[in-house]
Structures are given as structure tokens and as C-alpha cells.
OpenMM code with the backbone's topology and positions (N, CA, C; nanometers):
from openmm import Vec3, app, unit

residues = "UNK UNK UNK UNK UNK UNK UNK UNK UNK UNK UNK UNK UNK UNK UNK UNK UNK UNK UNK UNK UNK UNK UNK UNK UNK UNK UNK UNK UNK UNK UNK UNK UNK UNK UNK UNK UNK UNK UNK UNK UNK UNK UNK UNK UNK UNK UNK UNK UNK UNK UNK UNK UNK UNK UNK UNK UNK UNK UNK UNK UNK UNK UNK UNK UNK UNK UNK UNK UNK UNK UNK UNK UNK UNK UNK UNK UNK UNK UNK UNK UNK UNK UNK UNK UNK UNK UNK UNK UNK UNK UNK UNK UNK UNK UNK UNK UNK UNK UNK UNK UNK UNK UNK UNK UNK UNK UNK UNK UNK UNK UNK UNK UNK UNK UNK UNK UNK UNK UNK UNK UNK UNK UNK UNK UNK UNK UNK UNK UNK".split()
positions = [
    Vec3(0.0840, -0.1177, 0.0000),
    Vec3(0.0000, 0.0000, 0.0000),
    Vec3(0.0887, 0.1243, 0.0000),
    Vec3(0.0438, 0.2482, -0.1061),
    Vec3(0.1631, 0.3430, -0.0833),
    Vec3(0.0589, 0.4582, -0.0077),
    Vec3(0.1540, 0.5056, 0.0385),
    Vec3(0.1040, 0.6590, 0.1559),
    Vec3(0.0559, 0.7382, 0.1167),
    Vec3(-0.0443, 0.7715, 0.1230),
    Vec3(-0.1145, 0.9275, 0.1002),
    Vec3(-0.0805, 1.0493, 0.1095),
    Vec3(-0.0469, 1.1311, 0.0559),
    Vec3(0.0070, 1.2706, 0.0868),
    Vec3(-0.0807, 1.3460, 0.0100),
    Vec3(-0.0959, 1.5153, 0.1153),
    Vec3(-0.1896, 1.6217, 0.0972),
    Vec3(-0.0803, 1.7068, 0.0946),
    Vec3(-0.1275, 1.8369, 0.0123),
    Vec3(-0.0289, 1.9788, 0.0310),
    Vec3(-0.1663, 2.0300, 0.0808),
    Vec3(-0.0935, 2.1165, 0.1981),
    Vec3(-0.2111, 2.1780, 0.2508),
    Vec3(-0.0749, 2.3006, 0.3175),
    Vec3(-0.1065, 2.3973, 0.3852),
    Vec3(-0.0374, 2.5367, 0.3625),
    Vec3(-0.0099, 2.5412, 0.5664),
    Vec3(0.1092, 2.5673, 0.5675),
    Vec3(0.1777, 2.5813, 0.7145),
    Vec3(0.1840, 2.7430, 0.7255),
    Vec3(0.1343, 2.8111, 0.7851),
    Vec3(0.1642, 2.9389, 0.8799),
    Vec3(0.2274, 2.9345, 1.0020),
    Vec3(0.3561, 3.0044, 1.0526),
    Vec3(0.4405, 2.9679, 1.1473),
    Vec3(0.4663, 3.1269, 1.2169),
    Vec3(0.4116, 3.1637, 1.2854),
    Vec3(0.4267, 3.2722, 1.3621),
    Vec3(0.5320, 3.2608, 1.5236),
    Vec3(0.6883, 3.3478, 1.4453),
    Vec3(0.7336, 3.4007, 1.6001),
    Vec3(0.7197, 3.4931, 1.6586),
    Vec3(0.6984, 3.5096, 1.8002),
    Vec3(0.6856, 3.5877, 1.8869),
    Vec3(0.7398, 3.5947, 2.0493),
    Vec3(0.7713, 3.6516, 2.0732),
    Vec3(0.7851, 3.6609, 2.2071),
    Vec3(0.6350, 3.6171, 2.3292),
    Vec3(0.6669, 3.5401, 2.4579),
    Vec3(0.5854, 3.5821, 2.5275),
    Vec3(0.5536, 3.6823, 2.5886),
    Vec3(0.6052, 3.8177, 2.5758),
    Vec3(0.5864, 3.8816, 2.6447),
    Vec3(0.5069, 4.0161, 2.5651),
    Vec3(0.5033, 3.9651, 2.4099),
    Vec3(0.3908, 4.0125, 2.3249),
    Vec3(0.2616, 4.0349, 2.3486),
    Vec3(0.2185, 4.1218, 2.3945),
    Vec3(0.0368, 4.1422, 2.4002),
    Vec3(-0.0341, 4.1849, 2.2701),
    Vec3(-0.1682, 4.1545, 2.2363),
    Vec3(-0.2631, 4.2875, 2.1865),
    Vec3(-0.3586, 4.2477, 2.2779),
    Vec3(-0.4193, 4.3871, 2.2765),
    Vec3(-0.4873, 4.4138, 2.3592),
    Vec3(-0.4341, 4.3982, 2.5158),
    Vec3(-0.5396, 4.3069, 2.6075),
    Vec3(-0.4971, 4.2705, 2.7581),
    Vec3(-0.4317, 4.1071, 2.7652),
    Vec3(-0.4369, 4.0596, 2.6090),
    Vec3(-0.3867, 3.9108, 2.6191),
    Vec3(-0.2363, 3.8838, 2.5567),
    Vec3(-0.1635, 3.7499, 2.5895),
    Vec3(-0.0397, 3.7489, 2.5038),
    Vec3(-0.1296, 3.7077, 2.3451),
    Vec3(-0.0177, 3.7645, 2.2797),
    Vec3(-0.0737, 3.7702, 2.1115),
    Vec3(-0.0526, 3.6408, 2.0970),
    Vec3(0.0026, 3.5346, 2.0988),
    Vec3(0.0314, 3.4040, 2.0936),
    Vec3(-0.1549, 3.3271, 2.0968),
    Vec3(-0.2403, 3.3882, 2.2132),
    Vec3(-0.3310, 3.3298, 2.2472),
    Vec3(-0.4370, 3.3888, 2.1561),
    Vec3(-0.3991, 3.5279, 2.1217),
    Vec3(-0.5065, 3.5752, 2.0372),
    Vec3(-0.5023, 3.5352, 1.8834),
    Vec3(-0.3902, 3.4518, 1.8403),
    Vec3(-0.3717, 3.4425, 1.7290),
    Vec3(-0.4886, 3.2751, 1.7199),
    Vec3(-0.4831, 3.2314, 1.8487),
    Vec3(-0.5485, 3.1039, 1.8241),
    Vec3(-0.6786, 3.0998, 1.8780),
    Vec3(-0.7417, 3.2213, 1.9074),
    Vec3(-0.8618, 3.2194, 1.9149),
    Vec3(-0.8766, 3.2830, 1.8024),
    Vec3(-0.8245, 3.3837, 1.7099),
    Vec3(-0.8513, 3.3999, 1.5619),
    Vec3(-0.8574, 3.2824, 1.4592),
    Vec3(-0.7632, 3.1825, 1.4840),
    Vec3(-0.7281, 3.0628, 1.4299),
    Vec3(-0.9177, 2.9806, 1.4179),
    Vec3(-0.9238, 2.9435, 1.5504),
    Vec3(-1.0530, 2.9012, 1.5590),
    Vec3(-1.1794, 2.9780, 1.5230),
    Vec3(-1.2072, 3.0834, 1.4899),
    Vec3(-1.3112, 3.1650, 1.4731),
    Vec3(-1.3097, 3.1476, 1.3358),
    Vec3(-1.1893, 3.1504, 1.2644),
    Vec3(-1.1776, 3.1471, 1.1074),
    Vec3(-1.1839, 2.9979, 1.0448),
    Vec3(-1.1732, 2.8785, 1.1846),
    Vec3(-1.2005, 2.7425, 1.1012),
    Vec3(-1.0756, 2.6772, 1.0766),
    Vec3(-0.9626, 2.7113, 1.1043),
    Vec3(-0.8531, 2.6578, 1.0919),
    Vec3(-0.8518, 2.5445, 1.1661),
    Vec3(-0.7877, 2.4451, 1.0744),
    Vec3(-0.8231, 2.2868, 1.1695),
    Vec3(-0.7437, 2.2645, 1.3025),
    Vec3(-0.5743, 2.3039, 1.2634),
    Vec3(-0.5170, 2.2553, 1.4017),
    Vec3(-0.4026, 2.3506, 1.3952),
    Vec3(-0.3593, 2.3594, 1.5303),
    Vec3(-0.2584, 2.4143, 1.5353),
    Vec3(-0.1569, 2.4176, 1.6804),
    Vec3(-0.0330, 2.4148, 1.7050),
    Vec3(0.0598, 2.3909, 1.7838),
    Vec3(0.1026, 2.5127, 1.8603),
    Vec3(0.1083, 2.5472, 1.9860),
    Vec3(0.2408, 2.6688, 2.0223),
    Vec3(0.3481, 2.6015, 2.0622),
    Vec3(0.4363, 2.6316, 2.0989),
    Vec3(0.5828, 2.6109, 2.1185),
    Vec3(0.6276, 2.7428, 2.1921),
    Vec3(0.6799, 2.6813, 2.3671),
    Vec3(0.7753, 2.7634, 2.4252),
    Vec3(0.9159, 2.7196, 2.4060),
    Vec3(1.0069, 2.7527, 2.3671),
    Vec3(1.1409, 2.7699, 2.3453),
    Vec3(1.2022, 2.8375, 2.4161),
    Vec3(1.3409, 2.8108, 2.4082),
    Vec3(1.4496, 2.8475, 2.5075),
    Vec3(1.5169, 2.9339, 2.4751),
    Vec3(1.5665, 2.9487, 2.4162),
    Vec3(1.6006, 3.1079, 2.3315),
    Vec3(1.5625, 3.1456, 2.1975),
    Vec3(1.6375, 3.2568, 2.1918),
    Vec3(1.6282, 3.3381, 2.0671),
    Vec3(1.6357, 3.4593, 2.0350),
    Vec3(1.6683, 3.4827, 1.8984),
    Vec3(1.7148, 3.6477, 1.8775),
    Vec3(1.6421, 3.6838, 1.7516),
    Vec3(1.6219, 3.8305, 1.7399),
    Vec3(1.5991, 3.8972, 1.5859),
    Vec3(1.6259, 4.0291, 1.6580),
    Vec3(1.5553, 4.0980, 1.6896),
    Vec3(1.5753, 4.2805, 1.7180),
    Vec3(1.6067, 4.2788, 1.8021),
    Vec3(1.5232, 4.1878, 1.9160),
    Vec3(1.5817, 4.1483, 2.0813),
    Vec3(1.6364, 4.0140, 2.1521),
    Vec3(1.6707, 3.9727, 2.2206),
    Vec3(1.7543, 3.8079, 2.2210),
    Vec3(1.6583, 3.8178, 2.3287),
    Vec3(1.6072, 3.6836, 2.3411),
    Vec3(1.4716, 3.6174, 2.4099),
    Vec3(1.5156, 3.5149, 2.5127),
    Vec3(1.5019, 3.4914, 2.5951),
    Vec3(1.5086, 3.4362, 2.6954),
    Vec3(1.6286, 3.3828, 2.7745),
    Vec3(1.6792, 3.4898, 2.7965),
    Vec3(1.7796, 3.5342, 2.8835),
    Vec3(1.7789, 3.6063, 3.0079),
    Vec3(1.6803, 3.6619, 3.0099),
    Vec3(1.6669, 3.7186, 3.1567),
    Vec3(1.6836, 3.6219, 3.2611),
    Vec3(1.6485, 3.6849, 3.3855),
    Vec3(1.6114, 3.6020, 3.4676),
    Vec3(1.5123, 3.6275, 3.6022),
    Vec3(1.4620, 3.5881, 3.6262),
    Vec3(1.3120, 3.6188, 3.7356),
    Vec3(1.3900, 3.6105, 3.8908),
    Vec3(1.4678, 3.7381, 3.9463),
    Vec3(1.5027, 3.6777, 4.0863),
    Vec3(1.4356, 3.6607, 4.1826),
    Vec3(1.2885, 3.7741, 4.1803),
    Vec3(1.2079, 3.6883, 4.3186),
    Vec3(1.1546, 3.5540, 4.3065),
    Vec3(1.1172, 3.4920, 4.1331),
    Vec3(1.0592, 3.3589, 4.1181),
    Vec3(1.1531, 3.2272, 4.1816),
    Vec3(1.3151, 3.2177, 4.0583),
    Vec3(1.3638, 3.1037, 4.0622),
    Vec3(1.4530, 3.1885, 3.9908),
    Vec3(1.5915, 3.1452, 4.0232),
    Vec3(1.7024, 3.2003, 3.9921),
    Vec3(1.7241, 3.1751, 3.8665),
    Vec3(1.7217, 3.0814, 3.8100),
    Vec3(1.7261, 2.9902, 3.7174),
    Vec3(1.6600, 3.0037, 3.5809),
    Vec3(1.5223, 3.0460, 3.5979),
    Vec3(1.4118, 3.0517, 3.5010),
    Vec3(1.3846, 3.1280, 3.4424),
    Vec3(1.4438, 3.1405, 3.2970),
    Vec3(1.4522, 3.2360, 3.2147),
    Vec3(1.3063, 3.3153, 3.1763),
    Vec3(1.3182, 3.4570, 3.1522),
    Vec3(1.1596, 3.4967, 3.1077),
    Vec3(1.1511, 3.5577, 2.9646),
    Vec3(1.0194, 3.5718, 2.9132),
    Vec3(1.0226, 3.6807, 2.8215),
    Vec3(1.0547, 3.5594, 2.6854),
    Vec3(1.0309, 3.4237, 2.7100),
    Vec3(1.0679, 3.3221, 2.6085),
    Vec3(1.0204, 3.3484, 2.4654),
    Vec3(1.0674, 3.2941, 2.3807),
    Vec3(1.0329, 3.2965, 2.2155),
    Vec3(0.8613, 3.1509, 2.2313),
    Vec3(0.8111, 3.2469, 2.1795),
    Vec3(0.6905, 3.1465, 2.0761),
    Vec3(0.6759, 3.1411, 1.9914),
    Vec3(0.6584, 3.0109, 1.9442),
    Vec3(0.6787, 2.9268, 1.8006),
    Vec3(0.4962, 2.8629, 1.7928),
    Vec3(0.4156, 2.9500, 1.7099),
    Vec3(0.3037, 2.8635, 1.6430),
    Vec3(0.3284, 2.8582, 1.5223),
    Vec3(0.2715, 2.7183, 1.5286),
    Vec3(0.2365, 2.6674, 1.3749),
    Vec3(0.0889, 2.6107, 1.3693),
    Vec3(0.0289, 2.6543, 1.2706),
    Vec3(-0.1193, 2.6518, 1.2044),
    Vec3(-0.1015, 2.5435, 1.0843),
    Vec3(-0.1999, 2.4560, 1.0847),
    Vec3(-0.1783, 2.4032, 0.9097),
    Vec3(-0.3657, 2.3855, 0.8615),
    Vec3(-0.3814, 2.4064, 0.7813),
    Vec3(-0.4716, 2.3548, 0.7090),
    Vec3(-0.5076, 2.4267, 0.5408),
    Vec3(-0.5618, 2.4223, 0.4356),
    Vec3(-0.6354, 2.4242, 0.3273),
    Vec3(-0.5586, 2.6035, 0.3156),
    Vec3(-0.5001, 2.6513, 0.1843),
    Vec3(-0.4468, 2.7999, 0.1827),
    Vec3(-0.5498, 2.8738, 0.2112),
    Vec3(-0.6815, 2.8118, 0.1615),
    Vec3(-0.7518, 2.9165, 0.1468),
    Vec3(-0.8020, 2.9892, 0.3106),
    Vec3(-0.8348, 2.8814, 0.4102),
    Vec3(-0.8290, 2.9079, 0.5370),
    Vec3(-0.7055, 2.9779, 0.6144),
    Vec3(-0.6117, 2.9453, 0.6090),
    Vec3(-0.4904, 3.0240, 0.6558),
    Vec3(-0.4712, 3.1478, 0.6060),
    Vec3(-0.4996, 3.1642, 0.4790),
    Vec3(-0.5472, 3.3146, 0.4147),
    Vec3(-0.6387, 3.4226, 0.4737),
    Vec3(-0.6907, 3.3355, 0.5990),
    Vec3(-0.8041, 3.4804, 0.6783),
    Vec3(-0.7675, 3.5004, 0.7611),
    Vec3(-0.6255, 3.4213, 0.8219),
    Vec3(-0.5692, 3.4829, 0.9008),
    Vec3(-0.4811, 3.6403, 0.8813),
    Vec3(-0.4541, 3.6513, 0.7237),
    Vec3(-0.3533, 3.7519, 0.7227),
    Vec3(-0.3678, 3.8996, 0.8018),
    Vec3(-0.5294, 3.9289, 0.7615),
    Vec3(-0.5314, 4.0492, 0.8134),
    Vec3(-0.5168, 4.0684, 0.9183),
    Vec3(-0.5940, 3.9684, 1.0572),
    Vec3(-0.5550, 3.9766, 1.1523),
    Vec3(-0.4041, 4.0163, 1.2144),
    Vec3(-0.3064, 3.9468, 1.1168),
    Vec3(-0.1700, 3.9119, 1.1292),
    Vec3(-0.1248, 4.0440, 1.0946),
    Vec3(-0.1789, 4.1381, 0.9665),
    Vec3(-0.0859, 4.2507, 0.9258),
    Vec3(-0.1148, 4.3724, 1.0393),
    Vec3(-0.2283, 4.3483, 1.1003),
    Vec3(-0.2533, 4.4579, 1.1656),
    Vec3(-0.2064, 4.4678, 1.3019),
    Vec3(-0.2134, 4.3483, 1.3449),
    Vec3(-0.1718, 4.3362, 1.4758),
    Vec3(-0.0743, 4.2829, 1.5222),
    Vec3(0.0370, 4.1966, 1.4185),
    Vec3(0.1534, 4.1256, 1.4696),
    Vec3(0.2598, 4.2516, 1.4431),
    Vec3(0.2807, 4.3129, 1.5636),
    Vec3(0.3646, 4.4273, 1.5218),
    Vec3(0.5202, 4.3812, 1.6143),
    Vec3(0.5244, 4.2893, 1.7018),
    Vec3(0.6531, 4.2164, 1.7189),
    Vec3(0.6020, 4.1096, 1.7064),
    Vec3(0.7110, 4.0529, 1.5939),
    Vec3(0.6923, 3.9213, 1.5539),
    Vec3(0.6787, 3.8611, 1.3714),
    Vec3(0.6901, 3.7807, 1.3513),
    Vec3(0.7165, 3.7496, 1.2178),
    Vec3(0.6572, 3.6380, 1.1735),
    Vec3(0.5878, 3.6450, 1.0543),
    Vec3(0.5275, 3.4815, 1.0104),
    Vec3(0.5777, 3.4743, 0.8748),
    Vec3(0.5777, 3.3018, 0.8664),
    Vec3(0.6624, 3.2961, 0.7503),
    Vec3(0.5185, 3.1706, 0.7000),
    Vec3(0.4776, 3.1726, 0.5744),
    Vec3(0.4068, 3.0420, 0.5347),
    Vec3(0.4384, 2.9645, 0.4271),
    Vec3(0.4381, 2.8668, 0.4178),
    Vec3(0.5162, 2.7428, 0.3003),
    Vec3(0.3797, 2.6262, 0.2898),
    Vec3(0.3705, 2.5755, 0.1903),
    Vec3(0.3435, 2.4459, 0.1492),
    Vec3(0.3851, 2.2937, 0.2524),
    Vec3(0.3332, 2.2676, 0.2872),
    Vec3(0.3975, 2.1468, 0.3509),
    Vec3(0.2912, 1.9909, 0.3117),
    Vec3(0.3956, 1.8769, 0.2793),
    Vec3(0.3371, 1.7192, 0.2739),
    Vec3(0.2758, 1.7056, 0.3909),
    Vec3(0.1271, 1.6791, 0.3864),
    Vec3(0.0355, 1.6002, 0.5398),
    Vec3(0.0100, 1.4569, 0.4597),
    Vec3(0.0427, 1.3496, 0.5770),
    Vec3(0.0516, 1.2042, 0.5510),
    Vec3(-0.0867, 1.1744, 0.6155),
    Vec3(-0.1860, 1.1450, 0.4930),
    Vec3(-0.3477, 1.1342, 0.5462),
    Vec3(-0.3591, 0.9918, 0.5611),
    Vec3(-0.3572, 1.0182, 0.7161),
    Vec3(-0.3883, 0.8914, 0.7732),
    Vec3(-0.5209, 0.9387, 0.8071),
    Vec3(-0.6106, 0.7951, 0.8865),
    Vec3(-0.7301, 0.8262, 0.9176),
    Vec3(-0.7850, 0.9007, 0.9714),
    Vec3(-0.6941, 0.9723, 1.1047),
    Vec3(-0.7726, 1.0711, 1.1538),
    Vec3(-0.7590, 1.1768, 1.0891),
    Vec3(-0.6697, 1.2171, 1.0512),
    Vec3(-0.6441, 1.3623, 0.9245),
    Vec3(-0.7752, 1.3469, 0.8456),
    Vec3(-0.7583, 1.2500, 0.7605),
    Vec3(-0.9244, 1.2138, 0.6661),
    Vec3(-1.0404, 1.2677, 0.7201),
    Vec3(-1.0558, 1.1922, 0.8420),
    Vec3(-1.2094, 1.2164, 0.9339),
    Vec3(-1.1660, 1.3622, 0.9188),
    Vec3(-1.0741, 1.4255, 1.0040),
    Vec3(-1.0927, 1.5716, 1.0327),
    Vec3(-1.0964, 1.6647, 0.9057),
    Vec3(-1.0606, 1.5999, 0.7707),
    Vec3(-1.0725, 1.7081, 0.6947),
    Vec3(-1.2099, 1.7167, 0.6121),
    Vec3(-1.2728, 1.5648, 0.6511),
    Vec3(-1.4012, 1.5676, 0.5931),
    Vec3(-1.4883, 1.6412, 0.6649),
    Vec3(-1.4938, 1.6169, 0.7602),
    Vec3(-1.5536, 1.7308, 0.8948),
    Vec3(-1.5553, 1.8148, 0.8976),
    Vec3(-1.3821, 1.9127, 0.8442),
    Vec3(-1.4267, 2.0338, 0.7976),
    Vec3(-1.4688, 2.1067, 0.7008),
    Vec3(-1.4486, 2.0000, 0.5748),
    Vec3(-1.5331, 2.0235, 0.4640),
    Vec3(-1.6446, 2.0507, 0.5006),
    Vec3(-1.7535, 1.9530, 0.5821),
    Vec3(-1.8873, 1.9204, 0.5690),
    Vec3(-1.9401, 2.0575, 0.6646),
    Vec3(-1.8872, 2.0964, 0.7492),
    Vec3(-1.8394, 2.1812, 0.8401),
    Vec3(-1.8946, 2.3595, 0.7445),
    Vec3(-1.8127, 2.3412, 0.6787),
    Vec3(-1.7437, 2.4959, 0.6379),
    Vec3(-1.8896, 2.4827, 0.4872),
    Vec3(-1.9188, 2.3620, 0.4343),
    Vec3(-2.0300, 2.3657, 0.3628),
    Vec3(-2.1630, 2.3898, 0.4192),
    Vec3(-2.1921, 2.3687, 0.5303),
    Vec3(-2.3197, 2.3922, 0.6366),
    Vec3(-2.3416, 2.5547, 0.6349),
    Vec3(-2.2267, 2.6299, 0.6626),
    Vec3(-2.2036, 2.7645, 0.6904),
    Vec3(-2.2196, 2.8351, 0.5438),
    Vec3(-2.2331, 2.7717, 0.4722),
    Vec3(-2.2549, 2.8586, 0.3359),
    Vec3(-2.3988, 2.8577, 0.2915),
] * unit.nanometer
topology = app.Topology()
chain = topology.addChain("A")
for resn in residues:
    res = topology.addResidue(resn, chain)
    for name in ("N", "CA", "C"):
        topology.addAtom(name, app.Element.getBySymbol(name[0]), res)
């Protein structure tokens, strides 16, 4: 039996935690935008360092833990259908003002649950029309 493969479109947003809009970290608002727009799945990632304008997680918290770096880099990644990741942009141009997204093409290996979930959101996103 040979493997199934989908191109379906990766959005990868870095940011700092210590990024807000509004009263929330932008990290969280990007994935309640994520979900409002139908995007199937998506990952954050705290990381241990990092640099671009400012070097990220190097500080250190002395009343917390001597030890425990703050102010860490976040790494989301979004994947599903271009056309869905495409309603994220505006959100993204207006409000990711530290921080950077990069989006590419990526192979998804459709196994069964991928299947179920993308029929779901087909059937899903056809209800709403």
C-alpha cells in the first residue's frame, strides 16, 4: 500500500511571550482567531532562546527562581487548506507588530484521523454557506 500525501499550507508565527494585543499574550489571540476562522489545528511552542531585534530568553526572574529564564520565544504553527490560513492575514498585518510569520506548502501524511478531520471540515465549512 503506498502513503497518502496532501499539500495543505503551514503558517508559522514568532513571537515573544511577552507580546500582548490588547490585555492578552498575542500568541493566544492568534489562536482564538485561528478558531473563529475554522482553521483545523494548530501547535504553540515555548522555546528556550532566541534572537531577531531582541535576544529572548535570557533574563532572569530573581524573586521567582534564579534559574528561570523569562520573556521566552513562541513558536506557532497553524496548518490547514491555503484558502483558510489566508483569513488569518489580516488579523496578522494589523496586529503582529513584534513578531514574524513565515508560510510554506507542507506534505500532510493522510492517515485516518487527518481524513475524518478534513471531511468534517469540509462538511463543516459547507453547512455555513
Amino acid at each position: 500500500m503506498t502513503a497518502e500525501f496532501k499539500t495543505l499550507t503551514m503558517l508559522t508565527v514568532y513571537v515573544g511571550e511577552d507580546v500582548y494585543y490588547k490585555d492578552k499574550p498575542i500568541y493566544k489571540c492568534i489562536f482564538e482567531e485561528a478558531r473563529k476562522v475554522g482553521i483545523a489545528g494548530g501547535t504553540a511552542f515555548k522555546c528556550i532562546e532566541g534572537y531577531a531585534s531582541e535576544r529572548r530568553g535570557m533574563e532572569k526572574r530573581f524573586l521567582i527562581n534564579f534559574t528561570e529564564p523569562i520573556n521566552l520565544p513562541i513558536v506557532i504553527q497553524l496548518v490547514d487548506k491555503k484558502e483558510r490560513v489566508e483569513k488569518l492575514y489580516p488579523f496578522l498585518e494589523k496586529n503582529l507588530r513584534h513578531g514574524m510569520a513565515t508560510v510554506h506548502d507542507t506534505q500532510v501524511l493522510m492517515t485516518d484521523y487527518v481524513k475524518e478531520r478534513a471531511e468534517a471540515m469540509d462538511k463543516f465549512e459547507q453547512e455555513k454557506k
